[in-house]
Rosetta silent file (secondary structure, phi, psi, omega in degrees, C-alpha in Angstrom):
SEQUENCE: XXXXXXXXXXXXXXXXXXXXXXXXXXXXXXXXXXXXXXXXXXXXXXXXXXXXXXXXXXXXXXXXXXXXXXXXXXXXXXXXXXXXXXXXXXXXXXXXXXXXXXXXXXXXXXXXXXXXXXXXX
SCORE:     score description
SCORE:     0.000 S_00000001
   1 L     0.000  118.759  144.522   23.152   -2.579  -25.686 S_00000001
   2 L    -8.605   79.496  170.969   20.770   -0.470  -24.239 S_00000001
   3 L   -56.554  130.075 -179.034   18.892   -1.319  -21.092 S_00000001
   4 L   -87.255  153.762 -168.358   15.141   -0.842  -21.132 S_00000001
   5 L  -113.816  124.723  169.320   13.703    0.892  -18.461 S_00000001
   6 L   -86.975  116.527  178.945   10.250   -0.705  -16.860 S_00000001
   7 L   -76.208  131.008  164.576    7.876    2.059  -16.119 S_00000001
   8 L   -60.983  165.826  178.641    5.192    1.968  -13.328 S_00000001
   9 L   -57.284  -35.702  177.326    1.766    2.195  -14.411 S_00000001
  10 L   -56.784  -45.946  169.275    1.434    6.035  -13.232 S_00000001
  11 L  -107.624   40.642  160.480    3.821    7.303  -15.865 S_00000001
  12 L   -82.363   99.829  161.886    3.503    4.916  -18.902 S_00000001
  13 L   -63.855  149.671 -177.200    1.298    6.412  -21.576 S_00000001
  14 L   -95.486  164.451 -127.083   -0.763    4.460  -23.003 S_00000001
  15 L  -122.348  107.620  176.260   -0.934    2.904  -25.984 S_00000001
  16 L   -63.576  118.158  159.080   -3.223    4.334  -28.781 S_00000001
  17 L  -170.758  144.094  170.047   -4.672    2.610  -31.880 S_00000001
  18 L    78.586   76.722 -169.659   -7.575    2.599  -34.136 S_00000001
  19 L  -108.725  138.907  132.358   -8.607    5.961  -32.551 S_00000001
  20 L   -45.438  128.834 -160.061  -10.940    8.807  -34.130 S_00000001
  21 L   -88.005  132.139 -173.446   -8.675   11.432  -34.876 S_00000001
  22 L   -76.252   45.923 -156.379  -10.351   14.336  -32.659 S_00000001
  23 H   -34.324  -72.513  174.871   -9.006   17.137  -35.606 S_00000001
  24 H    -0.740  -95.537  173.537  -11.807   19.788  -33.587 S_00000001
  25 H   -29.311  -53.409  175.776   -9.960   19.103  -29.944 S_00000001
  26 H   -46.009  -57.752 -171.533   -6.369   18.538  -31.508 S_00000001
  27 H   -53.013  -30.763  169.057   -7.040   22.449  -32.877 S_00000001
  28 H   -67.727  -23.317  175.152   -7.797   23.260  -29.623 S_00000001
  29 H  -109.965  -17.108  165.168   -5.021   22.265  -27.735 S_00000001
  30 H   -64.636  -28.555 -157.655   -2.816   23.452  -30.482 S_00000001
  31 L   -85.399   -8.005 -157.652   -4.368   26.756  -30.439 S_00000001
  32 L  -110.022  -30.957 -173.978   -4.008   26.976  -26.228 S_00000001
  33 L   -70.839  108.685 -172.066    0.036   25.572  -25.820 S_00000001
  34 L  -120.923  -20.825  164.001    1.327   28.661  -24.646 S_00000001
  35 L  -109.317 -172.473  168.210    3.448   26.562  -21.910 S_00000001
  36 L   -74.591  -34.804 -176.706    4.756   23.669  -21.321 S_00000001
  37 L   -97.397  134.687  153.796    2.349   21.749  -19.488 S_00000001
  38 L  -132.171  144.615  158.547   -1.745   21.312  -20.443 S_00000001
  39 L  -110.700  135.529  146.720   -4.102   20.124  -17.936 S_00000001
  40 L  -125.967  145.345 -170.420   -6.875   18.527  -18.723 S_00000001
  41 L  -155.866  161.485  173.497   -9.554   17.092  -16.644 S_00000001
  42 L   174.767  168.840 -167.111  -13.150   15.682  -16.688 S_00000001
  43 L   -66.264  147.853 -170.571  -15.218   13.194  -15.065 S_00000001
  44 L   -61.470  124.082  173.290  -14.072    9.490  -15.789 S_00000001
  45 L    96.164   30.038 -169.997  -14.795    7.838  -18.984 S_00000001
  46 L   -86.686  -68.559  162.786  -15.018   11.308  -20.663 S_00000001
  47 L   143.456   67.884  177.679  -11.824   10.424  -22.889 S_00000001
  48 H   -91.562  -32.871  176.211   -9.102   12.653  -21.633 S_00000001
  49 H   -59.928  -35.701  167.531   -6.404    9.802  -21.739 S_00000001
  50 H   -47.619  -74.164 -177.852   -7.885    9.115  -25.353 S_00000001
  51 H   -58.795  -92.460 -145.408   -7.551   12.600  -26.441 S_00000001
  52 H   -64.066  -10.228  169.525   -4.152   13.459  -25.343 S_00000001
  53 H   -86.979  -15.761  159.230   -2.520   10.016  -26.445 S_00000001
  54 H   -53.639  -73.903 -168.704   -3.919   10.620  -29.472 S_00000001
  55 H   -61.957  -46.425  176.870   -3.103   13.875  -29.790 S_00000001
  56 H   -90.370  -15.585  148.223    0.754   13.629  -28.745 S_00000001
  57 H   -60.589  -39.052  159.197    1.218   10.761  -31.093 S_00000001
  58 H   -52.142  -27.905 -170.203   -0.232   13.140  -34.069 S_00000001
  59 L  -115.085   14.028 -151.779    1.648   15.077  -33.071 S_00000001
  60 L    20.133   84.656  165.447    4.670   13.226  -32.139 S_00000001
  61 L  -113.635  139.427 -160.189    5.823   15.052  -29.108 S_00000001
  62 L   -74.433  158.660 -152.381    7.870   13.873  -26.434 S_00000001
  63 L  -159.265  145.805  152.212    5.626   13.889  -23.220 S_00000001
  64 L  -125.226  149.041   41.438    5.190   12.504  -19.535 S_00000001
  65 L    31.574   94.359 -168.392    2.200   11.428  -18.708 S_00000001
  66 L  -128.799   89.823  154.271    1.635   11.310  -14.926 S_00000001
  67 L   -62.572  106.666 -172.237   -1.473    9.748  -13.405 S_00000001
  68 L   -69.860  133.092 -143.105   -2.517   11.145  -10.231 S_00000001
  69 L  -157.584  166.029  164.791   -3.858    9.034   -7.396 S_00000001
  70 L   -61.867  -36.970 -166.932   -4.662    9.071   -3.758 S_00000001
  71 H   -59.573   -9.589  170.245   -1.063    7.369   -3.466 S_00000001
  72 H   -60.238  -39.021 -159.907    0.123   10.835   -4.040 S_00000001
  73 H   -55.239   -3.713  160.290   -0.601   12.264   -1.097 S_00000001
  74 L   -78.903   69.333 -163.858    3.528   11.198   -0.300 S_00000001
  75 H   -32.960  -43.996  165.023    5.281   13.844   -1.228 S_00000001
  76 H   -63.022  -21.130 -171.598    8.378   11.856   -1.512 S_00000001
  77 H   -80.931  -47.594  178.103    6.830    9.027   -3.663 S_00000001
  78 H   -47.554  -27.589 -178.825    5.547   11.720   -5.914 S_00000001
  79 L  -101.651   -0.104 -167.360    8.882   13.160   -6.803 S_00000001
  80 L   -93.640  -60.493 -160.467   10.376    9.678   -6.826 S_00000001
  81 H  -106.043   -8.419  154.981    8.120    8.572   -9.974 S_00000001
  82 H   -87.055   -8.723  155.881    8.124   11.881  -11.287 S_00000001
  83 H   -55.076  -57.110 -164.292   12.306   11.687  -11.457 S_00000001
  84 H   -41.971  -66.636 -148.345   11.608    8.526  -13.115 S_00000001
  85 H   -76.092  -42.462  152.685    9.271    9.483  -15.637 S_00000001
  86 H   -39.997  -82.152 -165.306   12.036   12.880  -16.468 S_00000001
  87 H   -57.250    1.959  171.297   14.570   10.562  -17.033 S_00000001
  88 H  -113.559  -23.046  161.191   12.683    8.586  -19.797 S_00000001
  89 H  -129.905   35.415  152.074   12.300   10.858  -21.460 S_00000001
  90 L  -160.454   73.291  -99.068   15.350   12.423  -21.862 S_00000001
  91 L  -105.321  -20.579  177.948   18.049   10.070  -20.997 S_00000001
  92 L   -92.463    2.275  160.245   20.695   12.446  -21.870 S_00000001
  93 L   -76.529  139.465 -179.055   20.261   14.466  -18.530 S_00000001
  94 L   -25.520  -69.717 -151.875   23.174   16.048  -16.918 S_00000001
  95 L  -147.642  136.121 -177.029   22.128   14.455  -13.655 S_00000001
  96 L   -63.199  156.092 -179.986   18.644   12.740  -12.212 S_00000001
  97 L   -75.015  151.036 -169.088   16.556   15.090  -10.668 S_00000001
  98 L   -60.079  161.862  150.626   16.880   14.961   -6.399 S_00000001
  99 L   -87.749  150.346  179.057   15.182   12.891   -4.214 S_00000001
 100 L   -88.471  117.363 -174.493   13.264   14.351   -1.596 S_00000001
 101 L  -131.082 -145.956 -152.618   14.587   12.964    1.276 S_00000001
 102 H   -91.471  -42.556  171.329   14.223   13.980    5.310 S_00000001
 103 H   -23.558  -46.054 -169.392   16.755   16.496    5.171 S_00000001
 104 H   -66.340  -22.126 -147.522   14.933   18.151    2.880 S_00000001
 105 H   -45.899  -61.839 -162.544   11.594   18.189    4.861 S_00000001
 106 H   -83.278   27.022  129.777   11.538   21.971    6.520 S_00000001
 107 H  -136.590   57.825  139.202   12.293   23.523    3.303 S_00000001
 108 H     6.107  -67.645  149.026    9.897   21.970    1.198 S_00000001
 109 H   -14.208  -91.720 -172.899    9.197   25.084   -0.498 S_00000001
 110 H   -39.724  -59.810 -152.299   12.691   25.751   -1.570 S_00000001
 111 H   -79.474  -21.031 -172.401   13.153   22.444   -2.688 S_00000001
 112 H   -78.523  -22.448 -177.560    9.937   21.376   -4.536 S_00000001
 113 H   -65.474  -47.381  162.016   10.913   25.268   -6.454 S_00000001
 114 H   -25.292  -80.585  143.089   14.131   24.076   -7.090 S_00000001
 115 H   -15.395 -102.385  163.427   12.854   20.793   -8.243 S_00000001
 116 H   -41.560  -30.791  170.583   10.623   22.239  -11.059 S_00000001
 117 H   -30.192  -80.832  159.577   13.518   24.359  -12.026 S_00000001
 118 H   -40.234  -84.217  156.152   15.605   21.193  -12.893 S_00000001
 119 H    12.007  -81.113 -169.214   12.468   19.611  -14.099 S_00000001
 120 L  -101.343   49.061  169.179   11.447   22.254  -17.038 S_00000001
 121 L  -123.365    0.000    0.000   15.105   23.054  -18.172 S_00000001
């Protein structure tokens, strides 16, 4: 039996239904994924959480979802719940991504490159 994994609120996407499908927008972000990643941003209550939970259930695509916060500003916490949110969704990794831990501190750099490496492979 499986164990389910409880997500914090920061990487859970949320949960879509009885949405307008945004076809316009959807075309838009189709016609723009030239990476891996989209950013989107706009002032609160715009519907960027709308649109893209929409939009990656139409499109079924495997996804994290990372809400940013002041609580970020820990560099260790950040890479801590961004490990997490890696590892959900693909469960079948070699090996969890590192923690940052003090060792790590004066080469930051190196290691947050390093990091992303693992990360997008």
């Amino acid at each position: 039996m499986k164990r389910q994994i409880i997500s914090p609120a920061k990487i859970t996407r949320p949960s879509i239904a009885r949405v307008f499908p945004r076809k316009r927008l959807f075309r838009l972000i189709d016609n723009n994924r030239t990476g891996k990643a989209i950013w989107i941003c706009g002032p609160p209550g715009a519907g960027k959480t709308t649109l893209i939970g929409s939009y990656i259930e139409s499109r079924k695509l495997p996804c994290i979802l990372y809400q940013v916060d002041e609580g970020d500003n820990d560099i260790p916490t950040f890479f801590h719940y961004l490990g997490i949110a890696a590892k959900e969704i693909d469960s079948r990794k070699r090996k969890p991504l590192p923690h940052l831990t003090p060792e790590y501190s004066l080469g930051i750099n190196t290691f947050t490159r390093r990091y992303f490496e693992d990360f997008f492979s």
